[in-house]
C-alpha positions in Angstrom: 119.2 87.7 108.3 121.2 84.3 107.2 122.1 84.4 103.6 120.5 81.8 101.9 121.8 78.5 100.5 121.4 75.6 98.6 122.0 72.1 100.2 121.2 68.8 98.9 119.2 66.4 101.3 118.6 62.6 101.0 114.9 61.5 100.8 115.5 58.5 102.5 117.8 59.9 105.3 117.6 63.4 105.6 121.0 63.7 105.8 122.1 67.0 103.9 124.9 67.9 101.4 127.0 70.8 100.1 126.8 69.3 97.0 125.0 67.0 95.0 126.5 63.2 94.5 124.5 60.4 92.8 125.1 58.4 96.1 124.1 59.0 99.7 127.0 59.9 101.8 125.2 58.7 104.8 122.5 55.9 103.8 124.1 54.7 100.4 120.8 55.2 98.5 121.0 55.8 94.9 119.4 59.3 92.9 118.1 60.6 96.5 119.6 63.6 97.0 117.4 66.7 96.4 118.4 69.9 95.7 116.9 72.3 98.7 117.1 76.6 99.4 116.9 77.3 102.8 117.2 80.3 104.7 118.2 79.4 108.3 117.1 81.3 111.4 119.0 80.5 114.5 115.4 81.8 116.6 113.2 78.8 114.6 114.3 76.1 117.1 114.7 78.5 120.3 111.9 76.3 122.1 113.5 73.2 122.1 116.2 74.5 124.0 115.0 74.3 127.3 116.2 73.9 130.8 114.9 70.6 131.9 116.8 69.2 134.9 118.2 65.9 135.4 116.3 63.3 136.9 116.7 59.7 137.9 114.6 56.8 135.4 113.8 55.5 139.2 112.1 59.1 140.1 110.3 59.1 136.8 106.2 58.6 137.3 104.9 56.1 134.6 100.8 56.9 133.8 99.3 55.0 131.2 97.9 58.4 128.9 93.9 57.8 128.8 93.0 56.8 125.5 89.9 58.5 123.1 87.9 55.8 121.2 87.5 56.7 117.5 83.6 55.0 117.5 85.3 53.2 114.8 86.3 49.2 116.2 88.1 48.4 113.4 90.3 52.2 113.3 90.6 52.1 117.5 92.0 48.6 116.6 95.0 49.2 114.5 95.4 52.5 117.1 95.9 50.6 119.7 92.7 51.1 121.3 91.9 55.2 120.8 93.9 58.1 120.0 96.0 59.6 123.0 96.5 62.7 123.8 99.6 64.7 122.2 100.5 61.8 119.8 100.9 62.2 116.1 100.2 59.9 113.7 100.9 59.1 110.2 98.6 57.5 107.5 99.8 57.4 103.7 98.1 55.3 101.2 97.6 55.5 97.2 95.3 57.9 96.0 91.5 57.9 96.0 92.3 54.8 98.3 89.8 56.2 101.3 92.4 58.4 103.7 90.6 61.2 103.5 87.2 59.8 103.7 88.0 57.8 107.2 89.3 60.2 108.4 86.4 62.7 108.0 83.9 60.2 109.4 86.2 60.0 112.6 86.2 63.2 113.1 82.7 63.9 113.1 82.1 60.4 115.2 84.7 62.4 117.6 82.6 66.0 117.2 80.2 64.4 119.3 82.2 64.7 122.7 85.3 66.7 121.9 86.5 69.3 119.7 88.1 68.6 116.1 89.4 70.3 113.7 90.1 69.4 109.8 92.4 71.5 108.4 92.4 70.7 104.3 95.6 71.8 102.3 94.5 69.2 98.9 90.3 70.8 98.7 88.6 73.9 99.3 86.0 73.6 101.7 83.2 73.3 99.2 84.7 70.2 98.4 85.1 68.7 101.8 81.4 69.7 102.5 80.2 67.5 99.3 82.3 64.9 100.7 80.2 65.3 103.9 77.0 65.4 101.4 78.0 62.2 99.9 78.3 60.6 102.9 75.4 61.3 104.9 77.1 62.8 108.2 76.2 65.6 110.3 78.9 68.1 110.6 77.9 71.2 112.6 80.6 69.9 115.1 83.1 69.7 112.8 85.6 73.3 113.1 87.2 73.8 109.1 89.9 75.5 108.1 91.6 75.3 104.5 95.0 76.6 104.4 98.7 75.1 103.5 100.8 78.1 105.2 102.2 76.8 108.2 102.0 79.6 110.7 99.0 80.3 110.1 97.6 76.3 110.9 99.9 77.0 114.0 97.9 80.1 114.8 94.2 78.0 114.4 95.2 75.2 116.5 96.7 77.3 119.1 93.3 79.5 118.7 91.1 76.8 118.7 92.6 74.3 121.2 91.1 71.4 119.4 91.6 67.9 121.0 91.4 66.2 117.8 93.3 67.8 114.6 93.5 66.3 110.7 96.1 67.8 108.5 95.0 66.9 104.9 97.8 66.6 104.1 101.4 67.1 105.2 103.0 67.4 102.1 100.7 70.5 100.5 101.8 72.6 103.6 104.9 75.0 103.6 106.9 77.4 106.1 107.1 80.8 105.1 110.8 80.4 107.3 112.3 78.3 103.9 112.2 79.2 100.9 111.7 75.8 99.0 108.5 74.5 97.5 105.8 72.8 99.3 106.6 68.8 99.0 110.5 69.1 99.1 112.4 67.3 101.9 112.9 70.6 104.0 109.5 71.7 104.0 108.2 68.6 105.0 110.5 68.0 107.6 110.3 71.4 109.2 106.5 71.3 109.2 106.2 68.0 110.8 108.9 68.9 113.0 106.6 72.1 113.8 103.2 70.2 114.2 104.9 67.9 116.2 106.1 69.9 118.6 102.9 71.9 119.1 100.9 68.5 119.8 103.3 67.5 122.4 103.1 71.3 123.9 99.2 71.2 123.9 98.2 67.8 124.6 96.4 67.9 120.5 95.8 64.4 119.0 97.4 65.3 115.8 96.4 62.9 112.7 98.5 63.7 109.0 97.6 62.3 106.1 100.8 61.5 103.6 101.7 60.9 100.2 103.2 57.6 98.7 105.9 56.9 95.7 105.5 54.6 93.1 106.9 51.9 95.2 104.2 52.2 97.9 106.5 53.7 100.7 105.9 57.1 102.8 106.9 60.5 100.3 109.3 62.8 101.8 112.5 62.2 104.1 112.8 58.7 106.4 112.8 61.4 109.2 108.9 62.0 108.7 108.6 58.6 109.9 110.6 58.7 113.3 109.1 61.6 114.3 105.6 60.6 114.3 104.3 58.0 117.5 101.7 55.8 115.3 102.7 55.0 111.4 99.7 53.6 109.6 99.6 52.3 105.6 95.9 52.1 104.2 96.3 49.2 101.6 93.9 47.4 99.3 93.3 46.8 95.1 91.6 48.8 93.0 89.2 46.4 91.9 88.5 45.2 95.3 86.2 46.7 97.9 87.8 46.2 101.0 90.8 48.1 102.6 93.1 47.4 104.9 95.0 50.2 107.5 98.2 48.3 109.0 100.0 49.6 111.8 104.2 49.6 110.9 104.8 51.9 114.2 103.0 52.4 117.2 104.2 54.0 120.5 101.4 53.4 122.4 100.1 50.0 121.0 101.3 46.8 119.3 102.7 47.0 115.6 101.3 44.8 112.1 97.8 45.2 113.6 95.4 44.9 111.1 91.6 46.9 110.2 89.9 45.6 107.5 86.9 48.1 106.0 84.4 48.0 103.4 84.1 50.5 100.9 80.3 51.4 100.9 78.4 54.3 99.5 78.2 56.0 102.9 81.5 55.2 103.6 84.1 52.7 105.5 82.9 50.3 107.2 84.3 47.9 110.0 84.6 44.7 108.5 83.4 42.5 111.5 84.6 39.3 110.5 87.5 39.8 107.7 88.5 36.0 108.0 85.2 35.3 105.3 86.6 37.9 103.5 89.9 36.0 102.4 88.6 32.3 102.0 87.3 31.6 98.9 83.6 29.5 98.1 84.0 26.4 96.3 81.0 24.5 95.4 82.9 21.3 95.3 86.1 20.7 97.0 89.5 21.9 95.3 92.9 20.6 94.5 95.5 23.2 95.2 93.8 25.0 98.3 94.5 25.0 101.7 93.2 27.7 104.3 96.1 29.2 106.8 95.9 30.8 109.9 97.7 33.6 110.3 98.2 36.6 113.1 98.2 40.3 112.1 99.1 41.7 115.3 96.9 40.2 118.1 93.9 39.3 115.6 94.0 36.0 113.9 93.0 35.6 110.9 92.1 32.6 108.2 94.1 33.0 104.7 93.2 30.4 101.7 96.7 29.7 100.1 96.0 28.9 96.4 98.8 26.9 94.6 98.9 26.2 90.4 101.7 23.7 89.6 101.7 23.2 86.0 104.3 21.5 83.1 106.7 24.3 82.4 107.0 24.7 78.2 110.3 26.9 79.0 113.8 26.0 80.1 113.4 28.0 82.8 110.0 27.2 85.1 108.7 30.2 86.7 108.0 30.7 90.4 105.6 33.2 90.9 103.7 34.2 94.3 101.3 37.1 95.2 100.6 38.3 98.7 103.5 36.4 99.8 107.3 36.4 99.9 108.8 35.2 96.5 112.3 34.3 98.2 110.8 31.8 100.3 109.0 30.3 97.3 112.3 28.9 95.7 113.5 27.7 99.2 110.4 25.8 100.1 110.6 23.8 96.6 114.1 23.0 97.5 113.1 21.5 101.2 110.3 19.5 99.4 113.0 18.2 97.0 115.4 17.7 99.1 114.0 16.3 102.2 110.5 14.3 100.7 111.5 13.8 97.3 109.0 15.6 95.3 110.4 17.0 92.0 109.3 20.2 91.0 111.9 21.2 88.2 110.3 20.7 85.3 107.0 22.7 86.8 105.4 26.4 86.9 104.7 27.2 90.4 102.8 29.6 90.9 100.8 30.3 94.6 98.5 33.2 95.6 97.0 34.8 98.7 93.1 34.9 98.3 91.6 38.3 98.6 94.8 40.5 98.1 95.9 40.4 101.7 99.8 40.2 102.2 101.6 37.8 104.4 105.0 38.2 105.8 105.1 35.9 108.5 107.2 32.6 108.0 104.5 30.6 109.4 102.9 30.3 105.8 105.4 28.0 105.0 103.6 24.9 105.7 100.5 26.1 103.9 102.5 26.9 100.8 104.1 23.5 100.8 101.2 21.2 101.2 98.9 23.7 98.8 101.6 23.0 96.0 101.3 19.0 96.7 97.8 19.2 96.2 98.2 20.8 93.3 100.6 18.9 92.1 98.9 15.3 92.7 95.3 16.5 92.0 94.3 15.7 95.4 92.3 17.7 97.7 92.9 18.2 101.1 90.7 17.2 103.8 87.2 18.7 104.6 87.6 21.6 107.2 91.7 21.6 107.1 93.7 24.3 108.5 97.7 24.3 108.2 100.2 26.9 110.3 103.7 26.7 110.5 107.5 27.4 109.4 109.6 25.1 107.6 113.4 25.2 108.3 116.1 24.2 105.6 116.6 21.0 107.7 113.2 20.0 106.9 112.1 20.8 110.0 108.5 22.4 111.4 109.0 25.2 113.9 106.5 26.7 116.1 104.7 29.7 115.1 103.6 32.7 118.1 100.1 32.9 119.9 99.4 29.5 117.9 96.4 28.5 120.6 94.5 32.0 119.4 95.0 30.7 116.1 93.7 26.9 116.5 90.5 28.7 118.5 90.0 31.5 115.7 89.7 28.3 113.5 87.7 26.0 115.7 84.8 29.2 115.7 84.8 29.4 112.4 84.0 25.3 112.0 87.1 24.4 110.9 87.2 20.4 112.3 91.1 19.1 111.6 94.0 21.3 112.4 97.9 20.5 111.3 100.6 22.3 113.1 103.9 22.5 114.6 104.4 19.4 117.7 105.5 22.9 119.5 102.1 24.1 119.1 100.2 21.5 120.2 98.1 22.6 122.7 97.5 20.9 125.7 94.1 20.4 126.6 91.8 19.2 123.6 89.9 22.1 121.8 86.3 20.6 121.6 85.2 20.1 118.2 88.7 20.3 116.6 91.4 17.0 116.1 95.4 18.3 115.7 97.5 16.6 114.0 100.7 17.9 115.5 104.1 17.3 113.2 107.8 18.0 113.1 109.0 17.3 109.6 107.9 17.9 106.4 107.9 14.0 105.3 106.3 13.8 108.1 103.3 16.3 107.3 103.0 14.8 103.6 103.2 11.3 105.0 100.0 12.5 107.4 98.3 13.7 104.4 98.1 10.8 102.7 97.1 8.5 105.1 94.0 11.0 105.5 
């Protein structure tokens, strides 16, 4: 047997090292490197090594993999459509934010015509089966196993053959084969690496559950993360009861697809319309408001952009956005100023996403611009108004994607005026709906007030 040794590996990387630095050799990242014992076996990774022949892309057969449906829309959404056979995916969220509660209710929606299999590392069974209690589900279907020692999960889901498995969750498991602690880099690298390479052998759906950092991104080493097909993040505030589950990696479907749930006393639930769900009821119309359509994977959806411009009583006014990017904030107030002459220097800025959803996509530029000249003139926008589209530094308005499943996402939900990129402009007339179809901010603004 290999003498053991210590070695330092990167939580961000996975790269290792003899010794321990302050910086990253490999990705440059700061205080990552984590001190590891590991006892290596040169027989651990003997079934990887095997003697596949050499074949031509050409000769390849391409199948599309049949896909199981969840019986949850909004889950088989952000999925891509089911689980497939042999993949792996990844969910992390906060805590207490719902994994673990989803995740059971799928399972026992899948009991129903295959075989699962939860396997719980965080609660004892007793705990699980109050969970069940609280719920209302009927579990006899559901196989349960609570253990964290690696081999022996191997053993019950090469025992059991189940077509759908839940590890609860990755980082409370350990290999007997290293000596470090469950939750350090090596452990959860080798057990993924392990689980992983048992669902491809078997054809096992395998779901894991992670852990987040502070800072809201995957625990463990960057590695976790490629070696999984699907990568899901379940988001959503405290206060709030709605979650979101966003798709950052999929193999088998498209990415940023987004399943909005409720919180409920039995439960998630599908959200069937989440576009009410982020615009906000005013009795009386608002200064400072304007509702954006945006597209979170193929599903568009209807944002309200809130905007506050107020006198600043510091030298230095503060620009402050939430659910949106800050950098573009300071940008867009120097396009206003620079290419339609409205001054906002001397002004707190400060613009919000209604109902804590985040938006990454340039194509909330326009909505940002003209929410923050309503707020800043104390004039509403029209009745039934909705904005999309990017603003360049030259003032211009680019075209955002699939902007004719926005304009009709709209249109269904009454919306009567629509302004958007000339690029965008569709080209037969959507019935109910007049576009107002522009190319420069002055000449958005200038629209506006002839309205």
């Amino acid at each position: 047997m290999a003498k053991s040794k210590t070695t330092y590996i990167c939580s961000a990387c996975g790269a290792s090292s003899a010794k321990w630095e302050g910086r990253c050799p490999q990705c440059s990242s700061w205080n990552t490197l984590e001190e590891s014992i590991e006892t290596p076996r040169s027989s651990r990774f003997e079934p990887l090594a095997g003697t596949t022949s050499v074949r031509s892309l050409a000769d390849v057969q391409a199948t599309e993999r049949p896909r199981t449906p969840t019986g949850i829309p909004e889950f088989d959404r952000v999925l891509g459509g089911g689980l497939v056979a042999g993949a792996v995916v990844l969910i992390g969220g906060d805590p207490g934010i719902g994994k673990s509660t989803l995740l059971l209710q799928t399972l026992v929606s899948l009991s129903r015509t295959s075989r699962v299999l939860y396997v719980t590392g965080e609660e004892s069974a007793e705990q699980v089966a109050l969970r069940a209690q609280r719920l209302d589900v009927v579990t006899p279907d559901v196989s349960l196993v609570a253990e964290i020692r690696l081999e022996s999960i191997l053993a019950s889901l090469d025992q059991e053959r189940p077509d759908v498995a839940v590890i609860d969750s990755i980082q409370t498991l350990y290999s007997a084969e290293l000596s470090a602690a469950p939750g350090s880099v090596s452990q959860v690298r080798e057990c993924a690496a392990q689980l992983t390479r048992l669902a491809k052998q078997s054809g096992i759906s395998l779901v894991l559950i992670g852990h987040v950092t502070k800072d809201g991104s995957l625990a463990g080493p960057r590695v976790l993360e490629h070696i999984v097909d699907t990568v899901l993040y379940f988001e959503g505030e405290s206060h709030s009861s709605f979650r979101l589950i966003r798709a950052f990696k999929n193999r088998f479907g498209a990415v940023n697809e987004l399943g909005v749930f409720a919180m409920t006393d039995n439960g998630l639930r599908g959200v069937t319309n989440p576009s009410a769900l982020f615009l906000s009821e005013h009795s009386d119309e608002v200064a400072g408001s304007c509702v954006m359509a945006t597209q979170e994977g193929t599903r568009p959806l209807l944002v309200e952009i809130q905007a506050l411009v107020d006198s600043a009583h510091v030298p230095n006014p503060r620009r402050l956005s939430v659910g949106l990017e800050s950098a573009r904030l300071a940008m867009l107030l120097a396009v206003l100023h620079r290419h339609a002459g409205v001054v906002t220097h001397d002004q707190d800025v400060f613009v919000n996403a209604v109902g804590g959803v985040r938006i990454t996509e340039p194509a909330a530029d326009l909505p940002v611009l003209l929410a923050i000249m309503s707020s800043l003139q104390n004039r509403c926008l029209p009745k039934g108004l909705v904005v999309f589209g990017e603003v360049g530094l030259a003032g211009e308005i680019r075209p955002a994607p699939r902007g004719q499943e926005r304009l009709r996402e709209a249109a269904k939900l009454g919306f009567s005026k629509a302004m958007i990129p000339r690029a965008n402009a569709p080209k037969q007339p959507i019935e109910g709906m007049e576009v107002w179809a522009v190319d420069r901010v002055e000449t958005a603004i200038e629209r506006l007030r002839q309205a």
